[in-house]
Each structure stands twice: as structure tokens, then as C-alpha cells.
N, C-alpha and C positions, 0 to 999 in steps of 0.2 A: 358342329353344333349338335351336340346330346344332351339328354337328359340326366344330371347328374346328381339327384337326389337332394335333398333337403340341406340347402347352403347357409351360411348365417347369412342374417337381416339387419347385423350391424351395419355402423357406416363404415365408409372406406377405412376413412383414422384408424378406425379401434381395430379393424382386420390388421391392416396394415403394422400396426402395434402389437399384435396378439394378444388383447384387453379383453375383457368383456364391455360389450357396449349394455349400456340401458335404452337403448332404442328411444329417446325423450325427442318429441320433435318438438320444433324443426331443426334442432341442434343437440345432441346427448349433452348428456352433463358430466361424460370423461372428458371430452373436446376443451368446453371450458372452463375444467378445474385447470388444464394442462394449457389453458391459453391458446389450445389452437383451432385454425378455422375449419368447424363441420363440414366437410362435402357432401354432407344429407347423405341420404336412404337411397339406393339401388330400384328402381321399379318393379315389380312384381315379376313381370316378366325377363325381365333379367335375374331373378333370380333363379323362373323356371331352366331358360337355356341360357347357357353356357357358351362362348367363344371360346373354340378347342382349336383356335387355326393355327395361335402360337403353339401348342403343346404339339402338334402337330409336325409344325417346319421343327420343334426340337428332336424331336422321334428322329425323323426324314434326314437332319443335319448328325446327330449322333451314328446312324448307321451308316450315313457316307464317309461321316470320319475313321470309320471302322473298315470301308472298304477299302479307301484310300493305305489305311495304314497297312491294308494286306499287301496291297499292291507296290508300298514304297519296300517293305518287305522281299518280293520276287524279284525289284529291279536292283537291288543291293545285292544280289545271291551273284557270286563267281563265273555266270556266264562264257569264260574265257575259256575256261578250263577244261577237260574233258571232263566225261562222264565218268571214266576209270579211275582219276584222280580224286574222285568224291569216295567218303566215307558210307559207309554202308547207312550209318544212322540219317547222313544231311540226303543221301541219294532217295533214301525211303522219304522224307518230309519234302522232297521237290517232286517226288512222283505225285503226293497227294493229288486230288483237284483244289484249282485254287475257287472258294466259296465266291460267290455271285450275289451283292445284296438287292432280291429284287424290288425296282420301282413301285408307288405306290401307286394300285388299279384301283383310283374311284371309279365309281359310274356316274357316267356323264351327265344324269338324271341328278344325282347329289352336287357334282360338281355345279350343276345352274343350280339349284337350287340353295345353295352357300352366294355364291355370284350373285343372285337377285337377291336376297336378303341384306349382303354387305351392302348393297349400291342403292335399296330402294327403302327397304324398313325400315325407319327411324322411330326409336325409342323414346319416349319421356322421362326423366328422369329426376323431374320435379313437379308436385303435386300441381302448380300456377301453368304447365306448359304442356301442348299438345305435339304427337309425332304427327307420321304420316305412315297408315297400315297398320297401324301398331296391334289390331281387333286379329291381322292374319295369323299371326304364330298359334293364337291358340283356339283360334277358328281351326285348323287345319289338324291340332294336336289333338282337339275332344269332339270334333266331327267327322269321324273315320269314312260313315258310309256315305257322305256328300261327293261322290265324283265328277259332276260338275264342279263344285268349285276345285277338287286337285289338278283337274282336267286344267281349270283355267288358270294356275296356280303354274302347272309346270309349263303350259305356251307363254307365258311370261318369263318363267328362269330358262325358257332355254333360247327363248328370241333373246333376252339381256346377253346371254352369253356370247349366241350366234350372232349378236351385233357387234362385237368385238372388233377390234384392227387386225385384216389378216384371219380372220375366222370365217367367210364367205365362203369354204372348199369343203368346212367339215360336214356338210349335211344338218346344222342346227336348224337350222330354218327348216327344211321342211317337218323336222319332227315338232317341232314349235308348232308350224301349220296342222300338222296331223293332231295333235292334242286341242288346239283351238276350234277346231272342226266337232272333237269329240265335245267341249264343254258347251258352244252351241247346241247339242244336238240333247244333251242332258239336263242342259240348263229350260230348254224349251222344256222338257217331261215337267220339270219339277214347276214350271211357271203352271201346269195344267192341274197342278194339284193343289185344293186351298191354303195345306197346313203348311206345304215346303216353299210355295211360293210366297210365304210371310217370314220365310225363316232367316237368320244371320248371315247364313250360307250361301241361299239362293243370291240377296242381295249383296255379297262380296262377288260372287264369280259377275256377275253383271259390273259390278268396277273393274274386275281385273279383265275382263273382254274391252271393255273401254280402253286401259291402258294396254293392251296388246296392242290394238289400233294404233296408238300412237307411237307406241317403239317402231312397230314394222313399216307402218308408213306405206300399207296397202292398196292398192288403183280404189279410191274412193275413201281412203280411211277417214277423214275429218268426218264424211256423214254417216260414216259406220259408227264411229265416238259418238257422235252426237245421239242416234239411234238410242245407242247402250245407255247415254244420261238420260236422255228422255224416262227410260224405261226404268231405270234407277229413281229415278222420281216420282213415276206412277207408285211403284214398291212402296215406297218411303210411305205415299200418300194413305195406299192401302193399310198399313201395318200398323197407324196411328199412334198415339200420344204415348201408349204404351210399351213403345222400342224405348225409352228416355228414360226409363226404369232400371235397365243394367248398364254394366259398364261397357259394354260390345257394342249393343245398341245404340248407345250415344254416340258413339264411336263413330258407325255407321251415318249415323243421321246426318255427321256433321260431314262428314267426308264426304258426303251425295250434294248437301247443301254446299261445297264448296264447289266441287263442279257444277252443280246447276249455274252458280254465280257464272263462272267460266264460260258456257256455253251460253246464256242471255246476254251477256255485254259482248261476245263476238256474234251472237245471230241478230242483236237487237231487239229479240222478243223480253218478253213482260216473266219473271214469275209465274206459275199459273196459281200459286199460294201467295199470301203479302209477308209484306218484314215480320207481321209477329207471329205468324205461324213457322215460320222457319227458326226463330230466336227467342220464341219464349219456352223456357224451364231447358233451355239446348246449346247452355253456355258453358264451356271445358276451362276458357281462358278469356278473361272480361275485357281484356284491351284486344284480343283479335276478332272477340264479340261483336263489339262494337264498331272495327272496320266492317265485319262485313254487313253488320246492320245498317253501312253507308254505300257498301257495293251495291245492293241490292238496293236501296234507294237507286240508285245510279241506271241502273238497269232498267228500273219502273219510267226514270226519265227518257230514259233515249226512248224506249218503246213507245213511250205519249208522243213523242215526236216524232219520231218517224210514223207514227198514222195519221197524225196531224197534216204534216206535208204530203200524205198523200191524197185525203179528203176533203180539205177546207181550202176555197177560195177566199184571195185578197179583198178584205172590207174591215171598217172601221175595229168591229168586234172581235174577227178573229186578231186582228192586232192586236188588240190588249190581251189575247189569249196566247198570243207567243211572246209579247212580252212579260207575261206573268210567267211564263217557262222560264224563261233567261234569269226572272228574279229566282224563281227556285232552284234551277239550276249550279245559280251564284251564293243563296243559302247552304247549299249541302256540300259543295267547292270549300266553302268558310268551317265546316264543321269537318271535312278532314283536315284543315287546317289546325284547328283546334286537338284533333285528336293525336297528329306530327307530335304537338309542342307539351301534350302530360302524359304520355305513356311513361310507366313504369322503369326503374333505371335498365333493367334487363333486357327489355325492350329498344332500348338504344343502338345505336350504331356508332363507331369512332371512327376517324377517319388518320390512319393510320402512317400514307404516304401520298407523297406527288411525283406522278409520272410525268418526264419530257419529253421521253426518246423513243421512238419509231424506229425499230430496226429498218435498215435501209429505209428508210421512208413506205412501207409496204402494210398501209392500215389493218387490209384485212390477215395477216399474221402476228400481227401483235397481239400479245396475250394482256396490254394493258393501253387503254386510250387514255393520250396526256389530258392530266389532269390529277384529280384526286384518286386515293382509293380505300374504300370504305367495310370495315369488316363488323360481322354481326353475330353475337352469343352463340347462334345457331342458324340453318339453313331455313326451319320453319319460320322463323320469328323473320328472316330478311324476306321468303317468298309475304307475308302477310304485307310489310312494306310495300312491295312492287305492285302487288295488287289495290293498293290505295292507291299509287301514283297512276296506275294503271286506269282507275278509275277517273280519277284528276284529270288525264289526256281525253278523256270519252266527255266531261262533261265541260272540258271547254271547246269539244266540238260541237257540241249538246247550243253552247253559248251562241257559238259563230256562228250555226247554221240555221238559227232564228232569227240574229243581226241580219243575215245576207238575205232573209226573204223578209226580214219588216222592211228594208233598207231598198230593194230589188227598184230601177233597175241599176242603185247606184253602186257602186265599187265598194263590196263587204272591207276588203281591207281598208277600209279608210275610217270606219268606227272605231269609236273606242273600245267597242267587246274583243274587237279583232285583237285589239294592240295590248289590251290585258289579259288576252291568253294567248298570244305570243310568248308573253314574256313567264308565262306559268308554265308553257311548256317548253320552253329550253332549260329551264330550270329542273323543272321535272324528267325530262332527257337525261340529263345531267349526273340527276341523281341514281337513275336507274342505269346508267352505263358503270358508276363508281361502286356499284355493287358486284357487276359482273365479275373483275377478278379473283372476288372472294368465293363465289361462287364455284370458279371454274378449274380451282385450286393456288393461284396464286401463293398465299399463303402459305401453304404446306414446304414453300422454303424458305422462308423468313418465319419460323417457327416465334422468334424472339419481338415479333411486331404484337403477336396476340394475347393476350393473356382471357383464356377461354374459361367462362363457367360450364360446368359440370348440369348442363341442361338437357340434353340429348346427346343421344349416339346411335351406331347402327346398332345391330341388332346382330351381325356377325363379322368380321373383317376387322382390318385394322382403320383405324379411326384417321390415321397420315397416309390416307390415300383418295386421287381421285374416285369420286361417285359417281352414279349416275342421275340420283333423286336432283340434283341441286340446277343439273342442265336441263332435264324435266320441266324443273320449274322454273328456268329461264323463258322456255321456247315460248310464250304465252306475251310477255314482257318486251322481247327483243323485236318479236314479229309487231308488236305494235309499234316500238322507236321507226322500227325500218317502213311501215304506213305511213309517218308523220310528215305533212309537210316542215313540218318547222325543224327537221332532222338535217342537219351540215350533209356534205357529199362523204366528208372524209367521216363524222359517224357513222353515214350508211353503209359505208363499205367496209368498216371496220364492226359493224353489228352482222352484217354479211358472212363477214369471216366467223363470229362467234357464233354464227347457226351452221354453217358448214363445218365448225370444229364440233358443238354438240351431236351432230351428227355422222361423223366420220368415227371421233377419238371415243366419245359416252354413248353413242349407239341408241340414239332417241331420231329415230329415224322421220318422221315429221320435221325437226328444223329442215331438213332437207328443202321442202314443199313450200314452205314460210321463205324461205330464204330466196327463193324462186318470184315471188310475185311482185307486183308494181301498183301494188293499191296506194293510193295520196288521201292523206285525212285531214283537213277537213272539205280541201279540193272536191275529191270525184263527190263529197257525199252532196255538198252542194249542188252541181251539177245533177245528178241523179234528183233532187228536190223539184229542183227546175222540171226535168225532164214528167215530174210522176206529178209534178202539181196539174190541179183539173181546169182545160183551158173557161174562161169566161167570155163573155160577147161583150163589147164595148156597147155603150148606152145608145149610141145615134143608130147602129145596125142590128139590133137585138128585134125589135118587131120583123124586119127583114129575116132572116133566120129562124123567128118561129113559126111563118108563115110557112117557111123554106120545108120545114119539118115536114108538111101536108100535102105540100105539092108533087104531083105526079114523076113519075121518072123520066129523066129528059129521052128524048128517041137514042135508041142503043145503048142504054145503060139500064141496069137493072136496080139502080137506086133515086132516089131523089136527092137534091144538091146540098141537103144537111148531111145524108148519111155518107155521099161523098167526101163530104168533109171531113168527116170523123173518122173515117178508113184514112185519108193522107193524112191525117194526124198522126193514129194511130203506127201507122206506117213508118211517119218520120220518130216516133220516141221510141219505136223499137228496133230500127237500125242504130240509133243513136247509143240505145242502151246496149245494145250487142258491140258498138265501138268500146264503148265505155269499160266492158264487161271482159275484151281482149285485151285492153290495154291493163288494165286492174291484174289480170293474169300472170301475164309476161310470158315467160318459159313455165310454170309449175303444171302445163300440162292439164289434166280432167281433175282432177284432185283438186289442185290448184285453185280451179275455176270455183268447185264447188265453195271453195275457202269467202273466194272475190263476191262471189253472189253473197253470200251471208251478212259480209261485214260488209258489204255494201246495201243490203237488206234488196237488192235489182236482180230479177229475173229476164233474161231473154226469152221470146217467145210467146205463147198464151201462159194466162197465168191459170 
């Protein structure tokens, strides 16, 4: 990938044709004198760089052909014969040395950094549609003296690299670690200074330290991520309305707002901004706008609720205050609804094929769960999908977990709320599993099932090969199927396999940690309710007890028999929560835990 000077800005056609284009958007008007369909305009940035990887393997393939032909050459020579029998002329031309073509020595530094780019930077390639990173190439191209973000730029191409199958011997990883260590240490300088900690720069190397986290999958990484969004969002905050003004800038903003989304609906905290500061004048793409103008609804809701259960005692009032949740809950449920059934045709998904067959009956190997399987324009427009339905699982646990306490101490599942988001979320499962194949490359052997628009691409690489952006953006998706109570055994183990394959084969080392836990949603979060709800006194005993409060401490104790009380309370919801809290776990180890306490919003311990 070089820099290869000033390329035309026709469309593909007219290159392709050797025309001049008129450049007429959104279709020239050689295209349709000639009747044929435009494939639009090239992105900017791809006109800057260039994919040199074909010209490349042509180089590399011509000189082997040349070596090879020396070599069939020497093995055809008279070998039999002596030397005395050769002609003076053929004796002088086998004396020669025979030429050596040598291998091509990238450095290992370019080689990730080709490697991350093919696998994570996705291009736009239509003015309606957004990538992912698309701000790095030329972040990195006209920001020379920023060494934090190169710093945090090359710990990412060289962990993608060093994540590889069979690449754990070459030493990637530590030099990954070694440059990661430098862009902390740079990136903090520049956080100390007012002008660079506002700048493009500052704020990309704090995403790409986030996503380090996540490839390596480091003793603690989820709250090292999280750390780096937090801090991405103070940025954001600081830098105000003003970043929204270039095209980096916006770039940026959205990209941080997409994580925050990410990391509020798995911690269950609130925005610390509302929907329209995040979304007003910060819209790239109006139907992905709009989902996440409902994520972040989504997120404001669990957050009301989960402080809700933890501070409001059962009485007539606060009942109508969780059922007034459940209605809104059930409103913004209805308007991703709404939003499924008019997205734009590009925005679509087809549903391509039906799978039956389970190699030997072995879920978690199979590269497809029977059933449907569903393929989408691009990788961005299908993660935008999954985080709706993504949303949709949260807010019908959002539903359940108000049923189960206006309902308490009757049997939650036996409501109606239960039994209409049951059936929303096997549905929703469903659909998020029929993705997966496409995802995970499926695809790229039935070439003849997709007929792809020209929406995105990398940004270097060949475009028929697995990625690693698409498993990226599974891990978020699948780790919540594998939470669901409403999740089959034979789903779970076969969404099991698809974190352990992200994690082995695409090197997104977190599915690892996800794949590992035993959280149940809307089960444990229930329970956890119960547990954080504030006990009350029953009416006949309540003078009893506040007398209790006043009274002396009984001989040999050094509390009186309220505060006793409230120690074995306490007592009993903090063993109970530490059950709670191993079990949510499983095997995923400290990391792991850290994961279980979030999405469980439960602490063991003092808080």
C-alpha cells in the first residue's frame, strides 16, 4: 500500500473502458448513454492508497517463474556424461553460478501493518454509508510527529498479526506489548497538554489502545477497554461541537459514540450525555442514526432500572413507576420495530440458504446452525443490525425484570410480559445466529449466492478473504446469545464454538473470555433485584423495630438488635451475591469476573 500519485476519479465503468468519465453523480452520463449500471465514484481515500498486494504476488510469481525456468534448465543438462565429453562452450556455461532469486524481506513492521489494515479498515465507498477507522489512514499519513497514536497504531498491526494461527513462537506479541506500553506513556504526555489532548490524534490512539485490549485479551482487558472508552468520551466531551465540522472529526465522534453505546448497555450505566447531544448535527448515515438514537435510549432504560431496584421499596406508587417502565420499555421495543420494517433497500439483508446438516452432529464445529442463512451489503450495515437486536434482548429483559418484581412473590414466568419476550427473543436469537455465517466467511465459497454492492471494502487486501473486523463485531452479539436464558443448549454450544473460532482462527482474543462465562439473562439479573432490593418491616412489627434502633446493646455484643439485624442481612446478600457472582463466571477467570459484575451491574464485597 503506497502512495501513488494523482489517480483518475472516474467511475470504475469508464476506467474499466478506457473513457473519459464526466464524473456526473451519482451516475456519469457515459454509463447511461451506454446503458450500463454506474458503480459510483471510488472514496477519496482510496484514491489516496492504493492496493499494491496483487502487483505484488505478480512481481514475486514472475521471478519464481524465472527461477524455476533456471532450474528446469540445470536439471535437463547431461548429468550422465563426464565432464571431458562437454564442449568447451556448454562446460564454460555449467561452470557459471546458477543465480538465486532472492525472497522478498518485508519488515515485519509493514507486514502488520498491511495485515491490520486488510482485516480492520473498512472503507466507504458510497457517499449514504459509513466504514470503520476509515479517519486512520490519513490520520497517520499528514500526522507524522503524533507517536502516540503510531505507537498505538503499530501494538495493534502487530498483535493482529501475532494473533495469527501458529504465530504464538514469533515474538509478535511482545513487540506489540512493547509499543503499547510506548503509546500509554505518550499518549498520557499529550493528555497533559491542552492543544494535543483536543486533537484527532490524541483521540484515535485512545480507540486504538481500547481495541488493543480487546485483540490481546489481557488479565483484566474488559476494564482496561472500558477505562480507554470512558476516557474517549471525556475527549469527545472536551473537544465540543466543534470536532463536527471536518470530516475526521465526525468520524471520530461517531466512532467513540459507538462505543460508548457498547459499553453502557454491557455496564448498565446511563450516557453521561442524552440522545441529542450525541445525535444532533452527528449523522453520517440516517437509518444507522436512527438505530443508535434507539440504542442509547435502551441504555438510558436499563440504567433507570437498575437504580430503581436498587432504591425503591414495594408500595402502591412505586408500582406504577415500574409499570410505567415496562410501558416504555414496550414503546421503544415497537420503534425498533418499526425501524426493521423501512430501512432503505441497501440496508436489507436476503436470506440466501437453509442449513440441516451438522457435521457429525458436533454444534460447536459447525460453521453453520441449521436453519437459515442470511447475507448483508456489507459487514458495517449487518453489525448496525445486531446491535438493534442486541438492544431488543436488553429491553425485553428491561420488560421481565419489572414483571418479576410488580408480580413478586408470584412466578415471573407466568406473566404475560414473560411469554411476549420469550417469543421476541428466540426470534431475535434467530436472527442474530443467521448472520453469523456471513460474517465468519461462509460466503466466500458460494461466491454465486451473493450478488454484492460496491459499498465498502478494505482498505488493503483482497476483499475474498477472511477478516478480522466482522469477528470483532460478532464478539459483542454472540456473548450476549450465550447470556440468554431463552438460548437452546444446542445454540449455546454451537455460539461457544463461534467465540472460540473468533478467537483461535481471526485472533480477536477476548471471544476467548466471553465464551468462558455462565451469566443467564434475564435469570441471574432477577435474582440479583431481589437480592439489592431494600428490606422493609412488615406493618404489625415496624414499632417493634424502631424502638429496636434505640435500644441498648444486649450484654456481649456491641450492637443493639436492629444493627444486628442489618449485619445478617447484610451478611446473607453478600454471600449470596458472591454465589451469584461465581456462578455468572464460570471458568473466564479475573477478567471474566470483571465481565459478570458489569453485566450483572453486582459487586461482591463493600461497595
Amino acid at each position: 500500500m503506497v502512495y501513488c500519485g494523482k489517480p483518475s476519479r472516474g467511475c470504475q465503468m469508464c476506467r474499466t473502458r478506457r473513457i473519459k468519465c464526466d464524473e456526473t453523480k451519482p451516475t456519469c452520463n457515459q454509463c447511461a448513454k451506454s446503458r450500463r449500471q454506474c458503480p459510483g465514484y471510488k472514496d477519496e481515500f482510496d484514491l489516496v492508497f492504493r492496493n499494491e498486494t496483487k502487483a505484488t504476488e505478480r512481481r514475486a510469481q514472475k521471478a519464481n517463474r524465472k527461477a524455476l525456468a533456471q532450474k528446469g534448465k540445470d536439471l535437463d543438462s547431461p548429468t550422465s556424461v563426464s565432464d571431458k565429453s562437454l564442449s568447451p562452450t556448454f562446460k564454460k556455461e555449467t561452470d557459471s553460478p546458477v543465480v538465486v532469486i532472492p525472497g522478498l524481506n518485508v519488515p515485519v513492521e509493514q507486514m502488520a501493518s498491511c495485515h491490520f489494515v486488510a482485516n480492520y479498515v473498512l472503507l466507504p465507498r458510497q457517499g449514504s454509508t459509513r466504514g470503520f477507522m476509515e479517519y486512520l489512514l490519513p490520520l497517520l499519513k499528514h500526522d507524522q510527529g503524533n507517536h502516540h497514536l503510531q505507537h498505538a497504531f503499530n501494538a495493534c498491526a502487530l498483535a493482529s498479526l501475532g494473533n495469527r494461527p501458529n504465530a504464538a513462537s514469533t515474538g509478535l506479541s511482545d513487540k506489540a506489548l512493547g509499543h503499547y506500553t510506548k503509546a500509554l506513556a505518550a499518549t498520557h504526555i499529550a493528555l497533559q497538554d491542552p492543544d494535543q489532548s483536543k486533537s484527532d490524534a490524541t483521540l484515535a490512539s485512545v480507540l486504538m489502545l481500547g481495541l488493543f485490549e480487546n485483540m490481546t485479551a489481557r488479565q483484566m482487558g474488559m476494564f482496561a477497554w472500558g477505562s480507554h472508552i470512558e476516557g474517549a468520551i471525556q475527549l469527545v466531551k472536551a473537544r465540543g461541537r466543534k470536532q463536527l465540522r471536518t470530516k475526521t472529526g465526525l468520524l471520530l465522534f461517531i466512532a467513540v459514540r459507538t462505543q460508548m453505546i457498547i459499553h453502557t448497555l454491557s455496564t448498565g450505566t446511563a450516557p453521561i450525555m442524552g440522545v441529542e447531544w450525541w445525535l444532533s448535527d452527528a449523522v453520517k448515515d440516517e437509518s444507522a442514526a436512527q438505530c443508535q438514537r434507539l440504542n442509547i435510549k435502551t441504555a438510558e432504560l436499563r440504567a433507570e432500572v437498575t437504580r430503581l431496584m436498587s432504591t425503591v421499596a414495594r408500595s402502591p406508587e412505586n408500582i406504577d413507576i415500574m409499570l410505567d417502565m415496562i410501558r416504555r420499555a414496550q414503546t421503544v421495543d415497537q420503534e425498533f420495530v418499526n425501524w426493521m420494517r423501512n430501512t432503505p433497500d441497501y440496508f436489507q439483508y436476503t436470506t440466501v440458504a437453509w442449513e440441516d446438516n451438522v457435521p457429525n452432529g458436533d454444534y460447536a464445529k459447525a460453521e453453520v446452525f441449521p436453519g437459515r442463512v442470511d447475507v448483508y451489503q456489507d459487514f458495517w450495515i449487518a453489525s448496525v443490525w445486531n446491535m438493534a437486536r442486541v438492544s431488543r434482548l436488553i429491553l425485553a429483559s428491561v420488560i421481565v425484570r419489572c414483571a418479576a418484581w410488580v408480580c413478586s412473590p408470584v412466578d415471573y414466568r407466568t406473566t404475560p410480559e414473560y411469554a411476549t419476550a420469550a417469543r421476541t427473543c428466540v426470534d431475535t436469537i434467530s436472527d442474530i445466529i443467521a448472520s453469523v455465517p456471513y460474517h465468519l466467511g461462509w460466503h466466500l465459497k458460494r461466491p454465486e449466492l451473493l450478488e454484492r454492492a460496491n459499498i465498502s471494502g478494505f482498505a488493503c487486501g483482497l476483499e475474498e478473504s477472511q477478516k478480522g473486523l466482522p469477528g470483532y463485531f460478532l464478539t459483542w452479539p454472540l456473548a450476549c446469545l450465550h447470556g440468554q436464558d431463552y438460548t437452546t443448549d444446542a445454540q449455546r454450544a454451537w455460539v461457544v464454538g463461534r467465540l472460540k473460532f473468533i478467537g483461535d482462527e481471526l485472533g480477536v482474543k477476548y471471544a476467548h473470555i466471553l465464551s468462558q462465562l455462565q451469566v443467564r439473562i434475564p435469570s441471574m439479573l432477577i435474582r440479583r433485584d431481589g437480592l439489592m432490593a431494600q428490606p422493609y418491616p412488615q406493618a404489625h412489627n415496624f414499632e417493634k423495630l424502631l424502638s429496636a434502633r434505640y435500644a441498648p446493646p444486649t450484654a456481649g455484643y456491641s450492637m443493639n438488635p436492629l444493627q444486628q439485624r442489618e449485619a445478617m442481612q447484610k451478611e446473607f446478600v453478600e454471600k449470596h451475591k458472591a454465589e451469584l457472582l461465581a456462578k455468572a463466571t464460570g471458568t473466564a477467570g479475573q477478567a471474566g469476573q470483571w465481565v459478570a459484575q458489569n453485566w450483572l451491574t453486582v459487586r461482591s464485597g463493600p461497595q
